[in-house]
C-alpha positions in Angstrom: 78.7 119.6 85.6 76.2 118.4 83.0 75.8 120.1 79.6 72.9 121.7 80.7 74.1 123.1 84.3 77.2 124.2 81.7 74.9 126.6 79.4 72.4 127.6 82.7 76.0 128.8 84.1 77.0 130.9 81.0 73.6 132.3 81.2 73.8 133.8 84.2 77.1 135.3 83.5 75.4 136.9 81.0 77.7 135.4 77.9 74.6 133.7 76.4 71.0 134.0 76.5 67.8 131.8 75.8 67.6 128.1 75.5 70.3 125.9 75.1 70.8 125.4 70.7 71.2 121.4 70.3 73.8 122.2 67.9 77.2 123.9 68.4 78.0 126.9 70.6 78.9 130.0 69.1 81.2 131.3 72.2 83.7 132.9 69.5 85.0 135.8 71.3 83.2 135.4 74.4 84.5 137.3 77.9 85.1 134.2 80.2 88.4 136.0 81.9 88.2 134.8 85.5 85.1 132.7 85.2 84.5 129.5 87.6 83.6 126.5 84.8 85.1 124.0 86.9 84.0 120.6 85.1 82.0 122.3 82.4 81.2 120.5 79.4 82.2 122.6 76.8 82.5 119.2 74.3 82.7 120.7 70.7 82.3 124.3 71.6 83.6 127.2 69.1 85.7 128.9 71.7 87.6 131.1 68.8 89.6 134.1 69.7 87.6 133.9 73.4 88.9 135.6 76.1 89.6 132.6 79.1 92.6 134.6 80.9 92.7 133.2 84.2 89.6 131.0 84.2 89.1 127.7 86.0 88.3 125.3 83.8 90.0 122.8 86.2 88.8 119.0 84.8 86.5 120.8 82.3 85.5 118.8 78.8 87.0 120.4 76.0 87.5 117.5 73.5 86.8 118.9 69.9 86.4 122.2 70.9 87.4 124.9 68.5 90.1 127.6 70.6 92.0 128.8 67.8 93.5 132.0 69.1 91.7 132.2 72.3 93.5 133.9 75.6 94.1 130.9 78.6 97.1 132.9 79.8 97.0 132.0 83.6 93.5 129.7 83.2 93.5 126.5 85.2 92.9 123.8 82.7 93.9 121.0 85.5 92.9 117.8 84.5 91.0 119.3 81.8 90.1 117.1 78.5 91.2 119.1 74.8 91.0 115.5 73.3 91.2 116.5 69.7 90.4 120.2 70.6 91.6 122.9 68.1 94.0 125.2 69.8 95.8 126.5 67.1 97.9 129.9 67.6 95.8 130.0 71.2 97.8 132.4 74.2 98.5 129.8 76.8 101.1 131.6 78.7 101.5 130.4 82.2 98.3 128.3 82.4 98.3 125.1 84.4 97.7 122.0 82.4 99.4 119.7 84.7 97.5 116.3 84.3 95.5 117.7 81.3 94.3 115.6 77.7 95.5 117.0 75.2 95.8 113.6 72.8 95.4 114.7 69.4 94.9 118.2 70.1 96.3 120.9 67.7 98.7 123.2 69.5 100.6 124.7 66.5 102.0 127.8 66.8 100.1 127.8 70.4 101.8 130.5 73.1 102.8 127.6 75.9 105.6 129.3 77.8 106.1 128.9 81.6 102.5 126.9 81.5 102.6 123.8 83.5 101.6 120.9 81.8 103.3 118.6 84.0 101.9 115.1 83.6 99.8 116.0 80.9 98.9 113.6 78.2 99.9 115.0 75.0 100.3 112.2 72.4 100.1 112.5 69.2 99.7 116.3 69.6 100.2 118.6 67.3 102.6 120.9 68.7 104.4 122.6 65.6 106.0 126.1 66.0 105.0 126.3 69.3 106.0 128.0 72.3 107.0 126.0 75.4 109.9 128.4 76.8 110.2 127.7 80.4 107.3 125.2 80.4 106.9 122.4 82.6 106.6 119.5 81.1 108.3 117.3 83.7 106.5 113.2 83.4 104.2 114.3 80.3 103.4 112.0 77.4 104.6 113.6 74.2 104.9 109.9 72.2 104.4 110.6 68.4 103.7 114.5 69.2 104.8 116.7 66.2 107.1 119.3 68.1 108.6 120.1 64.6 109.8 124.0 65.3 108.9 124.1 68.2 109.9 126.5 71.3 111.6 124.7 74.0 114.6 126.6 75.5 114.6 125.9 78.8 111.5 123.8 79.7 111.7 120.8 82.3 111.2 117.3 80.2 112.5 115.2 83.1 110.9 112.1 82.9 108.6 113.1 79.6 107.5 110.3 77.4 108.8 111.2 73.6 109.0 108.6 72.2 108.9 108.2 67.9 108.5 112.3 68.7 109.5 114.8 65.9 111.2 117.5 66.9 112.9 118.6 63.7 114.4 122.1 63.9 113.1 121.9 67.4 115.0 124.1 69.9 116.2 122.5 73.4 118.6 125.0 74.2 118.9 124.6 78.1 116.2 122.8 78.7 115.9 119.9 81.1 116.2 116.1 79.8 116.8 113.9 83.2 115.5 110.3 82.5 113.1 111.7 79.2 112.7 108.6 76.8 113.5 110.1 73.3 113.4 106.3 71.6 112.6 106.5 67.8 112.3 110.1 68.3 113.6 112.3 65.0 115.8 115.2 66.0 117.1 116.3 62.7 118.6 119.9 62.7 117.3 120.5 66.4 119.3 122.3 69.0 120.4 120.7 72.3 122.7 123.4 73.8 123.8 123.3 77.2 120.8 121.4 77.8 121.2 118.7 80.6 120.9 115.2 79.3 121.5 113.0 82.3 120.3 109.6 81.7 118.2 110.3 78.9 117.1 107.7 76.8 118.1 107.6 72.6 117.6 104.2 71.6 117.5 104.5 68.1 116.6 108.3 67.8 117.3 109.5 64.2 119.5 112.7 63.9 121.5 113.5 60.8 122.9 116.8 62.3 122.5 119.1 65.0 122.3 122.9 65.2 125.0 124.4 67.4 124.1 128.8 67.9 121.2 128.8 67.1 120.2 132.2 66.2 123.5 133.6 66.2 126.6 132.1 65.0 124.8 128.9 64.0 126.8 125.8 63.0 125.8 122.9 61.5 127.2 119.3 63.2 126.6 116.2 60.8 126.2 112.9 61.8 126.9 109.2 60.2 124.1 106.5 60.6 124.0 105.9 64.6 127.0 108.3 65.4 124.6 110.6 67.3 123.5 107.8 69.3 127.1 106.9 70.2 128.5 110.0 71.0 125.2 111.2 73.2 124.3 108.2 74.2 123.8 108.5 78.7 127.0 106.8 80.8 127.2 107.7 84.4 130.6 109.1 85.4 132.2 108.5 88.7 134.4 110.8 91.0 135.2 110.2 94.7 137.0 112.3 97.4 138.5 111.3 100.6 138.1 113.9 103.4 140.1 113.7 106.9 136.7 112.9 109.0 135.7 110.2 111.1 133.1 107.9 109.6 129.9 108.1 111.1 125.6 108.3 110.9 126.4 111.7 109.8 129.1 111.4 107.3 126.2 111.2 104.9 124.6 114.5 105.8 128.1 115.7 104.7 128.0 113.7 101.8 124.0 115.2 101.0 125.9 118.4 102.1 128.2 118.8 99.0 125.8 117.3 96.0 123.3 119.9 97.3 126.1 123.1 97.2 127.4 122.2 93.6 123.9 121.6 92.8 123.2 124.9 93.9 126.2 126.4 91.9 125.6 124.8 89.1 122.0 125.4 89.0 121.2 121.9 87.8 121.0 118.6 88.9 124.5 117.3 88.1 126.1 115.2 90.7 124.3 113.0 93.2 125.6 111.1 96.6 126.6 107.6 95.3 127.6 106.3 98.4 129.8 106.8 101.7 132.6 104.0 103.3 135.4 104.8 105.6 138.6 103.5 104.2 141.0 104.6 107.8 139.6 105.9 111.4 139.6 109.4 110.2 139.2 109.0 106.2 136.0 109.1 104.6 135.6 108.5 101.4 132.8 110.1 99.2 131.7 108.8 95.8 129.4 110.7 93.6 128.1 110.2 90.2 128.3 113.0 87.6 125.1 113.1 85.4 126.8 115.7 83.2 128.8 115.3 80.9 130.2 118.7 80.1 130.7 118.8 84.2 132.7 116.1 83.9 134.8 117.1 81.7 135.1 121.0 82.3 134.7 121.0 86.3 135.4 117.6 87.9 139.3 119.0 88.8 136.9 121.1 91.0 136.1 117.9 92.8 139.2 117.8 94.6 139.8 121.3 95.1 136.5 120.9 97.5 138.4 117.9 99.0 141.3 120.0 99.3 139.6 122.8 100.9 137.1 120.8 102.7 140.2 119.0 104.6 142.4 122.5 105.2 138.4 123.3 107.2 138.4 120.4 108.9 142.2 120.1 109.7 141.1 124.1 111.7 137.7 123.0 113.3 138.0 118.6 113.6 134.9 117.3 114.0 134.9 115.1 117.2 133.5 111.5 117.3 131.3 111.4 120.5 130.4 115.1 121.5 130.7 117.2 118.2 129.0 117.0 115.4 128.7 113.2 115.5 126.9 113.0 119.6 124.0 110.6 119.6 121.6 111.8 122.3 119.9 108.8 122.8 123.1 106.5 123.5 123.5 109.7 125.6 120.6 110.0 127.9 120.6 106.1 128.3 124.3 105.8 129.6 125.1 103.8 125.9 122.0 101.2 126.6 119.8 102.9 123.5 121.7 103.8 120.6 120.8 105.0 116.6 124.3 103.6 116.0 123.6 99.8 116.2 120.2 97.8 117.5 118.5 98.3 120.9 119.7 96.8 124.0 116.8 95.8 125.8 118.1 96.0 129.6 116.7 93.7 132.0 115.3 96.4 134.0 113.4 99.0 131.6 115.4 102.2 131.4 113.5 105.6 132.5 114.3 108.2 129.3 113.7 111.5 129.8 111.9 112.6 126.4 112.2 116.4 126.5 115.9 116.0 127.4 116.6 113.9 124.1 114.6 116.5 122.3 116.8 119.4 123.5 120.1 117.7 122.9 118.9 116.6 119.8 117.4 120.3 118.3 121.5 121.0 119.7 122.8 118.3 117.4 121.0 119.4 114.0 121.5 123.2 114.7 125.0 122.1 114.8 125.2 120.0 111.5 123.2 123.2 110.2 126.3 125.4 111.0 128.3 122.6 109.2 126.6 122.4 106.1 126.7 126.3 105.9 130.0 126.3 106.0 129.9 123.7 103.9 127.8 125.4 101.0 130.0 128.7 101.5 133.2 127.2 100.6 131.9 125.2 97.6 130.2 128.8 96.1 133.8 130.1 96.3 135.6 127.5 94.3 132.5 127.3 91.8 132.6 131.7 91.9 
């Protein structure tokens, strides 16, 4: 949408009237709640204190605009460019920013919670005092953003670029830190309780202390030069468990199976499937990697009271090689001459499959692994209950 199309549209919505000023637009205060400015060029428009709840401004230009204390609770801003745009103290409650520009932008004291702004570029932002409670910010560039004080209890920073970030004072209580490169980034006096730091990245991030209860019984934990790096520094753990089943295709649906259920339990991704071998005719043996650390130290003797349980199941209701849980329908139907086991056999004479049979017997097979992995989920609740 050209600049013109942009100002033609905001006439007919009645927000402005008369010819289009070659200067600034005065849209302070403006009603745009709901409006449809998808691609508008808005570059350098004084958007103070407007009223944007719920608009689509999806891969609108914004850069330099002035929206200091406007409402975009619940506004599309997808794709949208706030290059260097003012949006100080603005309410951005649950808008979507995923994929937005926001490089430079000034976000201080901005209201940012539950919004998505996955993927968005925020570099060199400044994001001071914000609030990104519950925000997605999963695969956004924050490198060099100013999150000094900033709001961040339970957002989702997986994959986030921050680094050389500062987030002084910042608060990261229960928030999500899966593979987010913090390199170089300052967190001096921020709090990181029970959030999850699997493989996160702190290649020389600076932190003289942490804040432990924040807001309530606070505590103050001090750190030497590099001791924080030491101590949080990302090592995958390893636990296995042998259970009393034949090894098979399906052994890793079993395997998928349990890292889902403790997943589930734990509300978090801590523990993925590493691999499956068979170490006897009827013992598997499972390995998982922990990815954290407070699991695997508090809960991994939990580990083997799924085993334990797991094989007391299995020991009542043994799973069968051939016609149980582990039947192949295809070596089935073609009397063991086509099987998902091992490669084709071509036979010399081509072999007639019936299709809807296979289908049938194979809908059979997965409701039956379904029933398995329920009871599999159902027993690991209890132990985690």
């Amino acid at each position: 949408m050209t600049k013109e199309e942009t100002w033609n549209m905001l006439v007919s919505l009645g927000v402005v009237s008369g010819g289009m000023p070659s200067g600034q637009w005065g849209l302070n205060r403006a009603n745009l709640s709901g409006v449809n400015l998808i691609g508008a060029d808005l570059i350098g428009a004084d958007l103070r204190g407007a009223n944007l709840i719920g608009a689509n401004l999806r891969g609108a230009n914004l850069r330099g605009a002035n929206l200091r204390g406007a409402n975009l609770r619940g506004a599309n801003l997808i794709g949208a460019n706030l290059n260097r745009a003012n949006i100080n103290r603005a309410n951005l409650s649950g808008a979507d920013l995923s994929k937005a520009i926001l490089r430079v932008a000034n976000l201080s004291e901005a209201d940012l919670s539950e919004a998505d702004l996955s993927k968005a570029n925020l570099s060199e932002a400044d994001l001071s005092e914000a609030d990104f409670s519950g925000a997605d910010l999963s695969g956004a560039d924050l490198s060099g953003a100013d999150l000094s004080g900033a709001d961040l209890i339970g957002a989702d920073l997986r994959g986030a670029n921050l680094i050389r970030a500062n987030l002084i004072g910042a608060n990261l209580s229960e928030a999500t830190l899966i593979n987010t490169n913090l390199t170089k980034a300052v967190l001096n006096g921020a709090c990181i309780d029970n959030a999850n730091l699997s493989e996160w990245i702190i290649k020389d991030t600076v932190c003289t202390h942490i804040i432990e209860g924040k807001g309530f019984a606070e505590r103050r934990i001090q750190f030497e030069l590099y001791e924080f790096e030491k101590k949080y520094t990302y090592i995958p753990k390893i636990v296995e468990m042998i259970l009393n089943i034949p090894f098979t295709e399906s052994a890793s649906l079993i395997g998928k199976f349990i890292t889902q259920s403790i997943n589930y339990c734990e509300k978090s991704s801590v523990i993925s499937l590493k691999g499956v071998e068979a170490i006897a005719d009827y013992d598997t043996k499972f390995t998982f990697i922990v990815h954290d650390g407070g699991f695997f130290e508090t809960k991994r003797d939990k580990i083997q009271t799924i085993r334990d349980a797991l094989n007391e199941y299995f020991k009542e209701k043994p799973l069968e090689r051939n016609k149980e849980v582990f039947w192949d329908p295809a070596e089935d139907e073609t009397n063991g001459l086509i099987s998902t086991r091992r490669s084709i056999t071509i036979p010399h004479t081509p072999y007639q499959v019936n299709p809807e049979l296979v289908r049938e017997r194979a809908i059979e097979f997965y409701i039956k692994m379904w029933k398995l992995g329920e009871a599999i989920h159902n027993i690991i609740c209890k132990t985690f209950r």
